[in-house]
C-alpha positions in Angstrom: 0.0 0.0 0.0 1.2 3.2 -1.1 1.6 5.9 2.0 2.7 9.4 1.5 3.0 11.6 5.0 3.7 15.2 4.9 4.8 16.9 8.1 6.6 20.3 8.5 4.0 23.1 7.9 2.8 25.7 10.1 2.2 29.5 10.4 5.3 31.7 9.5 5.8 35.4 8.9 6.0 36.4 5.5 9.4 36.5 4.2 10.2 33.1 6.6 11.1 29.7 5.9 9.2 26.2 6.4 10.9 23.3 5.6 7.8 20.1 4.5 8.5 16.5 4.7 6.9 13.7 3.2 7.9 10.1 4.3 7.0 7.3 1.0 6.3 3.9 1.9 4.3 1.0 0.0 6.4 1.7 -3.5 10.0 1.9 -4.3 11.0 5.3 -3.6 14.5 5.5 -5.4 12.9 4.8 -8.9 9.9 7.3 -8.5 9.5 11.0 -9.8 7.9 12.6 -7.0 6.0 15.9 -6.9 4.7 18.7 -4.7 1.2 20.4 -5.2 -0.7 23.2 -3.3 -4.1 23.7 -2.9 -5.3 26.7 -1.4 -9.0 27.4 -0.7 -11.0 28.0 -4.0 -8.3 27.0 -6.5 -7.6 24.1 -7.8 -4.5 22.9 -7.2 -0.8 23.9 -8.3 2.2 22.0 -9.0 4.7 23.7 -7.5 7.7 21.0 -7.6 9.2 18.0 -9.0 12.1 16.0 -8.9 13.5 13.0 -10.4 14.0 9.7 -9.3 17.6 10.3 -8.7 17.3 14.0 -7.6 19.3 15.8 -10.4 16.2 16.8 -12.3 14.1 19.1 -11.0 11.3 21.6 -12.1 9.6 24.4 -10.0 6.5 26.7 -11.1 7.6 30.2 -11.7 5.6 31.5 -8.4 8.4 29.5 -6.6 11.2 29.5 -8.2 14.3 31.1 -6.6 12.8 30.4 -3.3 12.0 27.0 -3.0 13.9 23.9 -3.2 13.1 20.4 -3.8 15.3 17.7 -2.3 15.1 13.7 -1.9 16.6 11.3 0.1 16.5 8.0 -1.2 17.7 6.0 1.4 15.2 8.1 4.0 12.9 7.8 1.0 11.6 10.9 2.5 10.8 14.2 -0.1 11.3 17.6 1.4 10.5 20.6 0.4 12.4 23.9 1.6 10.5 27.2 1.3 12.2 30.4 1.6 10.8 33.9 1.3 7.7 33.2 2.2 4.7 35.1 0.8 1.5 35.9 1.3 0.1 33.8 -1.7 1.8 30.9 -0.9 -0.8 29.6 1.9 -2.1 26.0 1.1 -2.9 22.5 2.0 1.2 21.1 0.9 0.7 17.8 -0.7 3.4 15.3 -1.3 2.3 13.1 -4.6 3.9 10.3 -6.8 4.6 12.2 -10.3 1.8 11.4 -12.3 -0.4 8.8 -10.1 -3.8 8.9 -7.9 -1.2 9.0 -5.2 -1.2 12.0 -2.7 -0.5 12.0 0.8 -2.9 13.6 3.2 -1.4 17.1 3.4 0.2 19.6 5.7 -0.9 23.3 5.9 1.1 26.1 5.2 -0.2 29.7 6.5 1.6 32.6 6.4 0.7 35.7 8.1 1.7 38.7 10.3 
């Protein structure tokens, strides 16, 4: 079975950091794209990052890019997401998802505000 658990989110400042995990199970990790996509309340949601199986490919959205970075650990097989500079449109529900499956994890909420 295929679990995907994001942790890490939280309220921050704008202009702070966050740092998400998501811990893979149920699949093997070290051969997998993997993916992170936002969803904040009435929009549909946004992929924001990806990486490759082996972590030298990645692609961000160009409302992150420059400030977030996307990061793997195979032998954690753990994804993490590092966001820097946060802004005010970046609050969402964070999900961690296999690259182009019906697989997402439950989500972690990022808010940022003053």
């Amino acid at each position: 079975e295929v679990q995907l658990v994001e942790s890490g989110g939280g309220l921050v400042q704008p202009g702070g950091s966050l740092g998400l995990s998501c811990a893979a199970s149920g699949f093997t990790f070290g051969n997998t794209a993997m993916s992170w996509v936002r969803q904040a309340p009435g929009n549909g949601p946004e992929g924001v990052s990806a990486v490759g199986s082996g972590g030298g490919r990645t692609y961000y959205s160009d409302s992150v890019k420059g400030r977030f970075t996307i990061s793997r650990d195979n032998a954690k097989t753990t994804l993490y997401l590092q966001m820097n500079s946060l802004k005010p449109e970046d609050p969402a529900v964070y999900y961690c998802r296999v690259s182009g499956s019906p697989y997402w994890g439950q989500g972690t909420q990022v808010t940022v505000s003053s």
